[in-house]
C-alpha positions in Angstrom: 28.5 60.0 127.0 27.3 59.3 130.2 25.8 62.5 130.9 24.2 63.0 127.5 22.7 59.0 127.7 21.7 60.0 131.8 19.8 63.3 130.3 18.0 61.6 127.5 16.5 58.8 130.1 15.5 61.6 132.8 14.0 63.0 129.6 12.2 60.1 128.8 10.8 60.0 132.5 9.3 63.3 131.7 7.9 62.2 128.3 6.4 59.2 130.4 4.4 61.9 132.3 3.0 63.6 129.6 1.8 60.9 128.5 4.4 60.1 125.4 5.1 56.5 126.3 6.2 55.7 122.4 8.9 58.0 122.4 9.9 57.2 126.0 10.0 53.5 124.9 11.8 54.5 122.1 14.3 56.3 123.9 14.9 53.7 126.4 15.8 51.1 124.2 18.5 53.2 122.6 19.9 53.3 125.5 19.9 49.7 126.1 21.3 49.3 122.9 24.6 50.8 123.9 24.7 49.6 127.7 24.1 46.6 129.2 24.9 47.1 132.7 25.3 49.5 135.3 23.2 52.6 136.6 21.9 53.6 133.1 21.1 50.3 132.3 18.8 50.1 135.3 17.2 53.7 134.8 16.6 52.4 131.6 14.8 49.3 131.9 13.1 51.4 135.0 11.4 53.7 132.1 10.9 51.3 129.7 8.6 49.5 132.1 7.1 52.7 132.9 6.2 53.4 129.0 5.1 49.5 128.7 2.7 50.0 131.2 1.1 53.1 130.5 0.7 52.4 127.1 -1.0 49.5 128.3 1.3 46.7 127.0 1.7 45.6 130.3 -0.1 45.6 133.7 
């Protein structure tokens, strides 16, 4: 589970770059869904910043 929650939030980072901050966002509070704490929890929140603010939800 790790792995497979790890792969989707580097995945998300790269949707982030290409401009695909809804899906990012999306994917990143999935993950939050099912961890609160920990490494993942941090990349998480880490790339759902990233998608808030390049979508322009936040600056």
């Amino acid at each position: 589970m790790k792995t497979n929650s790890s792969d989707s939030l580097y995945h998300a980072l790269d949707l982030c770059a290409s401009n695909n901050f809804e899906r990012a966002l999306a994917i990143a509070d999935q993950s939050l869904a099912s961890v609160s704490t920990g490494e993942l929890a941090t990349l998480a929140h880490r790339v759902r910043g990233l998608a808030l603010s390049g979508n322009g939800t936040i600056r």
